[in-house]
C-alpha positions in Angstrom: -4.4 -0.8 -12.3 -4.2 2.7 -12.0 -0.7 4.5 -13.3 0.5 6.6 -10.6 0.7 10.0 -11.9 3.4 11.2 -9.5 6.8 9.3 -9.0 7.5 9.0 -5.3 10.4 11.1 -5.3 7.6 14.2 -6.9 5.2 13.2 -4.5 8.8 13.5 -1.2 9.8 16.3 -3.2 6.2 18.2 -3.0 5.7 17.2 0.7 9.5 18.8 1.8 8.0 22.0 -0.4 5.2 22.6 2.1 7.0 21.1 5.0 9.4 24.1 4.0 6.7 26.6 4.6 4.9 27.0 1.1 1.2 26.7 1.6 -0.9 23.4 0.8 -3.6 25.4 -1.5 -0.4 27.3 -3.7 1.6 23.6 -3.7 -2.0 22.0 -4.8 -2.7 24.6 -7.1 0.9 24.6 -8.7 1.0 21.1 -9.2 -2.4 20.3 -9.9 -3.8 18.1 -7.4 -6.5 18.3 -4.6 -6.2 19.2 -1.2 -7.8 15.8 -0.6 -4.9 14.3 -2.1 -2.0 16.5 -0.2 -3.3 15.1 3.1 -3.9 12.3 1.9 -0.3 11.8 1.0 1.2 13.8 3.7 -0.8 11.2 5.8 0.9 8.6 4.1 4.3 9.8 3.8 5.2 12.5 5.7 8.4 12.6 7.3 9.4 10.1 5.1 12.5 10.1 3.3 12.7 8.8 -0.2 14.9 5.6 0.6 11.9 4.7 3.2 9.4 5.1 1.0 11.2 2.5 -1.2 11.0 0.1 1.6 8.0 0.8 2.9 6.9 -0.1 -0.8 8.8 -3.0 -1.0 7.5 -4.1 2.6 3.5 -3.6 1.0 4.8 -6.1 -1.7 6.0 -8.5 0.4 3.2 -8.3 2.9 0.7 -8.7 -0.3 2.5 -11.7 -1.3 2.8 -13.3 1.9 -1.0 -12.5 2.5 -2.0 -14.0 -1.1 0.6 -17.5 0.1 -1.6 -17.7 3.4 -4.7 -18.1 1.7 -3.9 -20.3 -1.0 -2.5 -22.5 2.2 -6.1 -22.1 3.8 -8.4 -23.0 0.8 -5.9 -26.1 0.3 -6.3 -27.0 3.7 -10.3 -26.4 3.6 -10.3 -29.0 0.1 -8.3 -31.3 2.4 -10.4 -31.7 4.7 -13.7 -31.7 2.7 -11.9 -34.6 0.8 -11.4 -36.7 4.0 -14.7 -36.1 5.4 -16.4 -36.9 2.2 -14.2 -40.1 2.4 -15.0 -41.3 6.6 -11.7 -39.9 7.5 -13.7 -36.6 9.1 -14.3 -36.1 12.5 -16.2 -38.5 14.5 
């Protein structure tokens, strides 16, 4: 996976810059990113504080998780019921 190169609290911290009035080409410029990735993150984040960008983190985690649980639950389910089926227990 990918290393971040800015820390949350960089990315917060460059977002309140141009929220502040500095202008999205200097900011890009200064710290050395694309204006694709400015919007991109002032898509993302904006408004956010850095506690809630913590928990929506945290949240993305526990929804990946969660997501990953379901479909283990699914294919088990899905070899179950092949297993019955193959054994006269299927549907009739």
């Amino acid at each position: 996976m990918k290393r971040a190169r800015f820390s949350e609290e960089q990315i917060i911290g460059i977002l309140k810059e141009a929220e502040s009035g500095v202008k999205a080409a200097e900011l890009c410029r200064r710290h050395g990113i694309s204006d694709a990735t400015f919007y991109v993150w002032r898509s993302k984040y904006g408004g956010l504080e850095v506690s809630e960008m913590r928990r929506l983190r945290q949240l993305e985690e526990e929804n990946r998780r969660l997501k990953s649980i379901v479909a283990d639950q699914a294919l088990d389910l899905r070899v179950l019921k092949d297993i019955l089926a193959k054994n006269g227990y299927g549907p009739r």
